[in-house]
C-alpha positions as CSV (number, residue, x, y, z in Angstrom):
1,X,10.0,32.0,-23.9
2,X,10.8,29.5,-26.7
3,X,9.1,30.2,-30.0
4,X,9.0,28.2,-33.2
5,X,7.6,27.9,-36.7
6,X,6.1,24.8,-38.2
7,X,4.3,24.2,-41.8
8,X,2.0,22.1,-43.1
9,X,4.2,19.0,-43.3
10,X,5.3,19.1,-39.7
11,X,1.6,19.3,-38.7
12,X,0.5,16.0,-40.3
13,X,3.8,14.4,-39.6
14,X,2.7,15.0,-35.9
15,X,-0.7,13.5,-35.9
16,X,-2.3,16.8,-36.8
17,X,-1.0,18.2,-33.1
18,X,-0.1,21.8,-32.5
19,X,0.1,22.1,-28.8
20,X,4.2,23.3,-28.5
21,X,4.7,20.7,-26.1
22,X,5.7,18.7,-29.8
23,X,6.9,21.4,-31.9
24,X,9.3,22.8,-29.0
25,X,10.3,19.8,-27.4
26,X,13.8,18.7,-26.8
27,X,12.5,15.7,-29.2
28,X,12.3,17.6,-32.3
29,X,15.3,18.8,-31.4
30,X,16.8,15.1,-31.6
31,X,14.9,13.9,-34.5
32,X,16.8,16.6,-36.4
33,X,19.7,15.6,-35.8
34,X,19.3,11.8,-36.9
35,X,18.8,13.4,-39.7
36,X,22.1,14.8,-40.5
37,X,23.6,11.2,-39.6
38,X,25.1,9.1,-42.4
39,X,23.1,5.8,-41.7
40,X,19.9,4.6,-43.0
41,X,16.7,5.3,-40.4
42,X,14.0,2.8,-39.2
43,X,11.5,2.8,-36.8
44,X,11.1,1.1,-33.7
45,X,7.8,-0.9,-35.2
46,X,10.5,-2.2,-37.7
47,X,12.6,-3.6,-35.8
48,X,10.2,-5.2,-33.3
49,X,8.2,-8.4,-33.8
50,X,5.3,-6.6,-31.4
51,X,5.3,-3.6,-29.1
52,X,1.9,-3.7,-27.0
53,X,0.5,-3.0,-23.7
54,X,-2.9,-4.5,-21.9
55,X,-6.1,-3.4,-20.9
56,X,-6.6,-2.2,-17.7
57,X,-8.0,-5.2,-15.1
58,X,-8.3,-5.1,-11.2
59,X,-5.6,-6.7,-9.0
60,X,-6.5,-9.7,-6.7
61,X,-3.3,-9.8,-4.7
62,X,-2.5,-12.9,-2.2
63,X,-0.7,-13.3,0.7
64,X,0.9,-16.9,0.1
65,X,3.6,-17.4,-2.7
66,X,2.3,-20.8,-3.5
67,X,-1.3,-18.9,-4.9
68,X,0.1,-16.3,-6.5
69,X,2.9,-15.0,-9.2
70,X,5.3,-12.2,-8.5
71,X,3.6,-8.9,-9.6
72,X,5.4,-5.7,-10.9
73,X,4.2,-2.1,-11.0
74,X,6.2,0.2,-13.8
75,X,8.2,1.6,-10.8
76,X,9.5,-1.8,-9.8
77,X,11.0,-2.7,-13.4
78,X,13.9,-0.5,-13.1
79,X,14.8,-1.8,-9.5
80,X,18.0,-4.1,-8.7
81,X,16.0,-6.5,-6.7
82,X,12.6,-7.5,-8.6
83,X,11.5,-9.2,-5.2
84,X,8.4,-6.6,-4.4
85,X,7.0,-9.1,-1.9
86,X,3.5,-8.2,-4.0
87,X,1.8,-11.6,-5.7
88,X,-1.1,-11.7,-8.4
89,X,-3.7,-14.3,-7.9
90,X,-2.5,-17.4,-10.4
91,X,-5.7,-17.8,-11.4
92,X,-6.5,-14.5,-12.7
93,X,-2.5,-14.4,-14.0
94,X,-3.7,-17.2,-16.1
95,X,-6.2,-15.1,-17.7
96,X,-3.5,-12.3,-18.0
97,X,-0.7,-14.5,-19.5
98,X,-0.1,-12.1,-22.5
99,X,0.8,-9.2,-19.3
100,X,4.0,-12.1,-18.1
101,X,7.1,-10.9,-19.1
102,X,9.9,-12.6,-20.5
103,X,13.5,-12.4,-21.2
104,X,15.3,-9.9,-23.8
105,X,12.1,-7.8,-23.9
106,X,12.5,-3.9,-23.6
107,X,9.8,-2.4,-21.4
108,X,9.0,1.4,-21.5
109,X,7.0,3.3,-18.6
110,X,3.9,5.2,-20.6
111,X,2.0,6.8,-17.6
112,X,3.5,9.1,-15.1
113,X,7.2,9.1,-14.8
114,X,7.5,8.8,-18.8
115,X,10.6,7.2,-20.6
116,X,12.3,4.6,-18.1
117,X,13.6,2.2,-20.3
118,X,14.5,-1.5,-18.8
119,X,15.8,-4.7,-20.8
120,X,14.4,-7.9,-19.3
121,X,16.3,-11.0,-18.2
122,X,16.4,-14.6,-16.6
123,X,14.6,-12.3,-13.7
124,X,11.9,-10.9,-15.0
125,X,10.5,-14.5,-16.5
126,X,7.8,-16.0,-14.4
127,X,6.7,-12.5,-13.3
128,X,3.4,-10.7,-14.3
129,X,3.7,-6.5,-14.6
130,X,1.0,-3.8,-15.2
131,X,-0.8,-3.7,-18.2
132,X,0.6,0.4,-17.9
133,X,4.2,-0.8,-19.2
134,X,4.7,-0.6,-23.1
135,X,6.5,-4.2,-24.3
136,X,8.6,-4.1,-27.1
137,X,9.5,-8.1,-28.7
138,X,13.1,-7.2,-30.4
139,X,13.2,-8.7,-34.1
140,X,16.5,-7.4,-34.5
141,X,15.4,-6.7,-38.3
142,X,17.9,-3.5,-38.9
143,X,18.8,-3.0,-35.2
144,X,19.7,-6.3,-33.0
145,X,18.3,-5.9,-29.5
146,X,20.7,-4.9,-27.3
147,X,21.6,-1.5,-29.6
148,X,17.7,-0.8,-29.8
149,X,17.9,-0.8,-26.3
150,X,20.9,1.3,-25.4
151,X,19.3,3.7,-28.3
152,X,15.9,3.7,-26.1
153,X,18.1,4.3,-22.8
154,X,20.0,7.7,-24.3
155,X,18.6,10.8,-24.3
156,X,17.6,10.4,-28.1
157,X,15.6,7.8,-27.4
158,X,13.9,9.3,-24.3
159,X,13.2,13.1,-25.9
160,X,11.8,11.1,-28.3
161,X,9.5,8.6,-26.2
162,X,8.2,12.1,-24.4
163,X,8.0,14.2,-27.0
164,X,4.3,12.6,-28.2
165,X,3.1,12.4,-24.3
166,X,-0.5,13.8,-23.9
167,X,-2.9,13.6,-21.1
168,X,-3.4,16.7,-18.3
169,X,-2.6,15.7,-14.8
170,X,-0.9,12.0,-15.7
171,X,0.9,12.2,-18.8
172,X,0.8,9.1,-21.3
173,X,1.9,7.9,-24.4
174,X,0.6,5.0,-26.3
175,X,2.4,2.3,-29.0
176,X,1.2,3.7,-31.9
177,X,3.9,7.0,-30.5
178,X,6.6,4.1,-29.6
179,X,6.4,2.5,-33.2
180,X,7.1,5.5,-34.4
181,X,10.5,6.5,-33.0
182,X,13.4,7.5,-35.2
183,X,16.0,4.5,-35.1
184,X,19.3,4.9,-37.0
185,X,20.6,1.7,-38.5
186,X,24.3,1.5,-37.5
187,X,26.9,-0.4,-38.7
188,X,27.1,-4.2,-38.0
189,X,30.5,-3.9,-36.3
190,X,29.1,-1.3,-33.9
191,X,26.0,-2.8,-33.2
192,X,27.4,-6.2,-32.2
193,X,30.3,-4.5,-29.6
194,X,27.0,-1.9,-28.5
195,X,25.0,-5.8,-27.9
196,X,27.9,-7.6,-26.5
197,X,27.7,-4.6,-24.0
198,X,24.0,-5.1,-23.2
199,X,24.0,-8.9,-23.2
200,X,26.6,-9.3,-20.4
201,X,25.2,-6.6,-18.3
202,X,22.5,-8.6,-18.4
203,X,24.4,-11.5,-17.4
204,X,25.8,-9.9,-14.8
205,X,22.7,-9.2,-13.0
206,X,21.3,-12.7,-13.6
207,X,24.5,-13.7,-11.6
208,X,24.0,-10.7,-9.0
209,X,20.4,-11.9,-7.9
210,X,21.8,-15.4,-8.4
211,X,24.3,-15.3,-5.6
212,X,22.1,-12.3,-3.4
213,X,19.3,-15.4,-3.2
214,X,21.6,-18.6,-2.3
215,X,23.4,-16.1,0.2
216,X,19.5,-15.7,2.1
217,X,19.1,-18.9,1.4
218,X,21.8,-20.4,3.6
219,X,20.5,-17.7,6.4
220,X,16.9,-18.4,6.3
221,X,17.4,-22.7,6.1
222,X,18.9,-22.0,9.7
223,X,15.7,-20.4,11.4
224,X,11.9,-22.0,11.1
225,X,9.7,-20.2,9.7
226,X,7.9,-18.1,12.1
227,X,4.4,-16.5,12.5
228,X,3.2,-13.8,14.5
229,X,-0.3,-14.3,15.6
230,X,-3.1,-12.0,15.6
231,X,-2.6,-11.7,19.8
232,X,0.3,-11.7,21.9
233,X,0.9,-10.2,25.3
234,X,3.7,-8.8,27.1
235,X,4.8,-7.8,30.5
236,X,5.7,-4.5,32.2
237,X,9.2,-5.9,32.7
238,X,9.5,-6.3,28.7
239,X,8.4,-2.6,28.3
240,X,10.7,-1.0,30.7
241,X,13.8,-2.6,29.3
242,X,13.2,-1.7,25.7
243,X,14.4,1.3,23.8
244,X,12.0,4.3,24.5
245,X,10.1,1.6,27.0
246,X,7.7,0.9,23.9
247,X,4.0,-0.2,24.4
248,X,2.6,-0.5,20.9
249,X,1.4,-3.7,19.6
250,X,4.5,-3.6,16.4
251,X,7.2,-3.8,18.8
252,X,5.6,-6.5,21.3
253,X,4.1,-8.6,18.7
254,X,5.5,-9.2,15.6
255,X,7.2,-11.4,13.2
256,X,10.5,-9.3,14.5
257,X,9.6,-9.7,18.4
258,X,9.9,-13.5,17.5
259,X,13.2,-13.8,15.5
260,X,14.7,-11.8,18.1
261,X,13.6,-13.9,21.2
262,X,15.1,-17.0,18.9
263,X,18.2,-15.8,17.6
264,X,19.1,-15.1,21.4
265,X,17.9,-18.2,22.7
266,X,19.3,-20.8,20.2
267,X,22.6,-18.5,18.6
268,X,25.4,-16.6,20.1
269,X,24.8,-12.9,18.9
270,X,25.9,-9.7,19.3
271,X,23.9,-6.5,18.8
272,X,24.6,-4.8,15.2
273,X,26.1,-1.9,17.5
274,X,29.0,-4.1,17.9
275,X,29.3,-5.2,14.4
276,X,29.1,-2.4,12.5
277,X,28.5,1.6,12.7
278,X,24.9,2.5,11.9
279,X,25.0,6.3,11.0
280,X,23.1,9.0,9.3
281,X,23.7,13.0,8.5
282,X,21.8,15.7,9.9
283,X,19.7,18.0,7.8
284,X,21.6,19.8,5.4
285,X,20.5,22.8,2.9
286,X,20.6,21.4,-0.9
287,X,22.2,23.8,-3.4
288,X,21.0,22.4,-6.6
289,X,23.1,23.3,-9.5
290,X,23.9,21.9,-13.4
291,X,26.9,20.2,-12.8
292,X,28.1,19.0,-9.6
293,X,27.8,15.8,-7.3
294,X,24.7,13.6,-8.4
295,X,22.4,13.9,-5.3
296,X,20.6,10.5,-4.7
297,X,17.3,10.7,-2.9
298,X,15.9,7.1,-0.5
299,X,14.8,6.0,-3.8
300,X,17.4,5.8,-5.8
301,X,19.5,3.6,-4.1
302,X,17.6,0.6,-4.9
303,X,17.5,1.5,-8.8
304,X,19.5,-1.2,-11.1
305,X,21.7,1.8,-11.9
306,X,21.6,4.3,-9.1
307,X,21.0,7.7,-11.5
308,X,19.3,10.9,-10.7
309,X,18.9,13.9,-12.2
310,X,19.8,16.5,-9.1
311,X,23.1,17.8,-9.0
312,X,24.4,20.0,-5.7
313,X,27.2,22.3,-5.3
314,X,30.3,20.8,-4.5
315,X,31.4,24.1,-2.9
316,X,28.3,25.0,-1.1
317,X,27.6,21.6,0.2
318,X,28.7,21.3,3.8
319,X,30.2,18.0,5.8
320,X,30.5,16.1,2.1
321,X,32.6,13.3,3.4
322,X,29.5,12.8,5.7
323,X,27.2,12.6,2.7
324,X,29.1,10.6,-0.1
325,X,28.5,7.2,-0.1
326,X,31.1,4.9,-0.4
327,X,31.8,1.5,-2.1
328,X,30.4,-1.5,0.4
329,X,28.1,0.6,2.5
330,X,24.8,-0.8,3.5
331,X,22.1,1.7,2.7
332,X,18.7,2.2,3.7
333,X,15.5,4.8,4.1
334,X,14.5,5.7,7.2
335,X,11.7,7.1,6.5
336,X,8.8,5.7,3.9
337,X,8.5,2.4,3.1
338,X,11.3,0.6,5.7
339,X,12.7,-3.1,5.7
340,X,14.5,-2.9,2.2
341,X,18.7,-2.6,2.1
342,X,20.8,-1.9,-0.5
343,X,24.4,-2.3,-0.6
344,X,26.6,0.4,-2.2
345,X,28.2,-0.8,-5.6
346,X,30.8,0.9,-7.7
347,X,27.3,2.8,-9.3
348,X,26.9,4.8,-5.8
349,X,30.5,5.4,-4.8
350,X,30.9,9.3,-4.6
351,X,27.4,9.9,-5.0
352,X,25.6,12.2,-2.4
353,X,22.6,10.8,-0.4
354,X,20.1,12.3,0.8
355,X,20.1,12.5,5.2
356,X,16.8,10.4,5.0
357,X,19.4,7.0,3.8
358,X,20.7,5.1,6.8
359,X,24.3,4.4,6.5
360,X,25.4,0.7,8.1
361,X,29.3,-0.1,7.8
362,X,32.4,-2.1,9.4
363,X,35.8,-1.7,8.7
364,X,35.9,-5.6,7.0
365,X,34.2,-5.8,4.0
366,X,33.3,-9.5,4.7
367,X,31.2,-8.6,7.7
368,X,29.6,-5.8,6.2
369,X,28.5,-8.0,3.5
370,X,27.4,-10.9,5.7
371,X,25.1,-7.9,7.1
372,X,23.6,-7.1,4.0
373,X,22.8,-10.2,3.1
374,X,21.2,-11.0,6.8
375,X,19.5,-7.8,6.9
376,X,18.0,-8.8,3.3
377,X,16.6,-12.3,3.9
378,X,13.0,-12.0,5.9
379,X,14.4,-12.5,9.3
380,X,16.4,-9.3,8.8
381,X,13.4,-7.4,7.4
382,X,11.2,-8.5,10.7
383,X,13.9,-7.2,12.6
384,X,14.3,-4.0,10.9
385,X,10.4,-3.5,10.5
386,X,9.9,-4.0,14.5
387,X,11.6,-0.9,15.2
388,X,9.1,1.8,12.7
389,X,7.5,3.9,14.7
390,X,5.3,7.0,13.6
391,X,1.6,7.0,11.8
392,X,1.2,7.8,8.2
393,X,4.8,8.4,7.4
394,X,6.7,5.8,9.3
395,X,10.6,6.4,10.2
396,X,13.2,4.3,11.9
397,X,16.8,5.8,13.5
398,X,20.0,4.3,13.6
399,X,20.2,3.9,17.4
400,X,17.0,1.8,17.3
401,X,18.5,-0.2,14.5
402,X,21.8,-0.7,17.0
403,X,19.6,-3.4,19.1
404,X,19.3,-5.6,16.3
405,X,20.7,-9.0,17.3
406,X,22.9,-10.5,14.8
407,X,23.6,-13.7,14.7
408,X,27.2,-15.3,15.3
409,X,27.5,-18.3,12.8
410,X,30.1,-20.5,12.1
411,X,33.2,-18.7,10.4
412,X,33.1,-20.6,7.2
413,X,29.7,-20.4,6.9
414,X,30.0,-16.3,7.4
415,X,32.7,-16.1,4.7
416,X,30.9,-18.3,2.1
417,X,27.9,-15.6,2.6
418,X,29.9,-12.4,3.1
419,X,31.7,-13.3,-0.1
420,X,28.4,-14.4,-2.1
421,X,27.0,-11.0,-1.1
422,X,30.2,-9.5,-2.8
423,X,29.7,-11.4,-5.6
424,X,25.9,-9.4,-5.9
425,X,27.5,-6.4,-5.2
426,X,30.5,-6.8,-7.7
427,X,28.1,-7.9,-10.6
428,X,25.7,-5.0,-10.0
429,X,28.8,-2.7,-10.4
430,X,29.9,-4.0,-13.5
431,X,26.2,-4.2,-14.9
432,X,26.1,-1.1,-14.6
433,X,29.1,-0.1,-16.0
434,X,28.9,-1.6,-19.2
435,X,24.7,-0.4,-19.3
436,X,26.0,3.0,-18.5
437,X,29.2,3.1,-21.6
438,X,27.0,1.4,-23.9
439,X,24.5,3.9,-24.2
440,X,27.4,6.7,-24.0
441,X,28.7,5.0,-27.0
442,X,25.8,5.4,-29.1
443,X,25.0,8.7,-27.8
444,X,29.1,9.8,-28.9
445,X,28.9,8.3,-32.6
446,X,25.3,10.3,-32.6
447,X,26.7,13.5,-31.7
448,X,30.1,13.0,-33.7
449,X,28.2,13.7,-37.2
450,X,26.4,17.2,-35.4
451,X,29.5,18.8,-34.8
């Protein structure tokens, strides 16, 4: 049981609370300890030229690109591929245009999963998010952006962001709360190097989804665009030569059902059996423990910087090599919401992932990576998405995924995309290196005066 004792000054310094989710929170902890720190403190309202969020409104999604602007949910911000496939009405975007996002903001989740900190680039512009996502305009008045951020990322940023939360069920917290938090005011020197961090990580992932999109694009200019229809037929023939002689509408009619028919009438291809291993573990029993191997869950893998926060044994943990992930894997859930791929950067290298995350691989990197990027463009995804089976959880298996036909294309053509797909994975990599030791740094000259 923790206990604690507060006066009068810490009550009114805490908005007249006294529930000891405040006064015993890892946050009070923190703000003590800027305290002992030889810098001057600000606030986050001082060194931001606006920090706001907007009124709730209903959604009128659409189908078609061309009537609608890409839409993101406070999940969706801290992903490595902002393509959601979701689009808000234009019309009602124009209405909205205060909710549009644009580069070198910092957004903060303030409802539900509390404290996921993201800073916005070239990507983000041209997209519209949830009014439920706090915005914070850097003025880099005391603190230039990019340190603000990495500050916001550590942990003395985020006990700090949760230590005001409030609500019963759904936890919140509102700008007033974000204003508020302790900044420290470092020197110039080490704010720039803690920027110059930030800023080309940034970079980096501006060049990642750069090269990811003109490697789909040279895949998807070969193939028309095609449409399922709301009917379609089949014969018994087709039924008894597929995989678990499947009957259900899905399989027989789909977007999937057509690129497949074309790839194998106008390409040479061979099955994805052929081209690469498509694997998963079995079940295994999760010893969770402080420190050991981070445990990624289907999630996880598509986060702009694969993190989690379950550890399991590294003793107790059976079959490891089967469950580490290594550098260049193609990874994906089979179980949830199925089509995405992800492919393993230097950020989920010797993590451990869960037995629900399909494992795709080749011995030649250049062919795996030509998968990923086929797999990613929307022919891949029909293809994928024909094989789901199951009702209100849907799954897929590896030896379903097998049958996918892959297209043989010219060898040139294969290396320019296999090696523009590297390029997406080796950016992500770095991104997140440099995200990941910035916010160490700050977090090491914090602790370095609390000794």
């Amino acid at each position: 049981m923790k206990t604690g004792v507060i006066n009068s000054k810490t009550f009114f310094n805490a908005e007249l609370r006294i529930d000891p989710d405040v006064h015993l929170s890892e946050g009070s902890v923190i703000r003590n300890e800027l305290s002992h720190l030889p810098y001057q403190l600000s606030t986050v309202g001082e060194n931001a030229a606006d920090v706001f969020y907007g009124n709730i409104f209903s959604r009128i999604f659409v189908q078609n690109p061309e009537y609608g602007m890409p839409y993101l949910a406070a999940s969706d911000t801290v992903l490595a591929n902002l393509d959601t496939g979701r689009y808000l009405s234009k019309k009602q975007a124009a209405q909205l245009s205060y909710l549009i996002l644009k580069k070198d903001w910092i957004l903060v989740t303030c409802s539900g999963t509390l404290g996921n900190v993201t800073y916005t680039n070239k990507n983000f512009e041209n997209h519209i998010a949830t009014h439920d996502l706090i915005r914070i305009i850097p003025n880099s008045n005391k603190v230039n952006k990019g340190t603000l951020y990495a500050f916001l990322a550590s942990k003395f940023g985020y006990y700090q962001i949760t230590q005001s939360q409030f609500g019963g069920v759904v936890k919140h917290i509102n700008t007033d709360q974000t204003k508020g938090i302790i900044v420290p005011v470092f020197p110039e020197d080490f704010q720039c190097e803690v920027d110059d961090m930030i800023q080309e990580s940034a970079r980096l992932r501006e060049e990642a989804t750069d090269a990811l999109n003109q490697a789909i694009r040279l895949i998807e200019e070969l193939f028309p665009l095609l449409e399922a229809s709301r009917y379609g037929r089949t014969n018994l023939k087709e039924i008894l030569q597929s995989s678990g002689k499947r009957f259900e509408a899905n399989f027989s009619n789909s977007k999937g059902k057509l690129y497949d028919r074309y790839i194998k009438e106008h390409f040479d291809w061979k099955p994805l059996s052929e081209m690469a291993n498509v694997s998963r573990p079995g079940l295994f029993k999760r010893c969770y423990v402080e420190n050991g191997l981070m445990f990624l869950g289907g999630a996880d893998i598509f986060l702009a910087t694969p993190q989690s926060k379950k550890f399991v044994s590294r003793t107790k943990t059976a079959d490891i090599p089967t469950l580490i992930i290594k550098e260049g894997m193609i990874l994906m859930p089979r179980s949830g919401t199925i089509g995405d791929v992800a492919i393993a950067t230097s950020q989920h290298a010797q993590k451990l992932a869960s037995e629900d995350v399909i494992r795709i691989n080749s011995d030649n990197i250049l062919r795996t990576a030509f998968l990923y990027a086929f797999l990613s463009s929307s022919i891949g995804k029909g293809l994928i998405q024909r094989y789901i089976f199951g009702s209100v959880i849907q799954h897929v298996e590896p030896h379903l995924l097998n049958e996918i036909p892959i297209p043989i294309l010219d060898s040139a053509l294969i290396d320019k995309i296999g090696n523009l797909a590297i390029t997406n994975k080796n950016c992500l990599g770095k991104a997140g290196e440099l995200e990941l030791a910035a916010i160490a740094k700050v977090e090491q000259e914090i602790e370095k005066w609390n000794k």
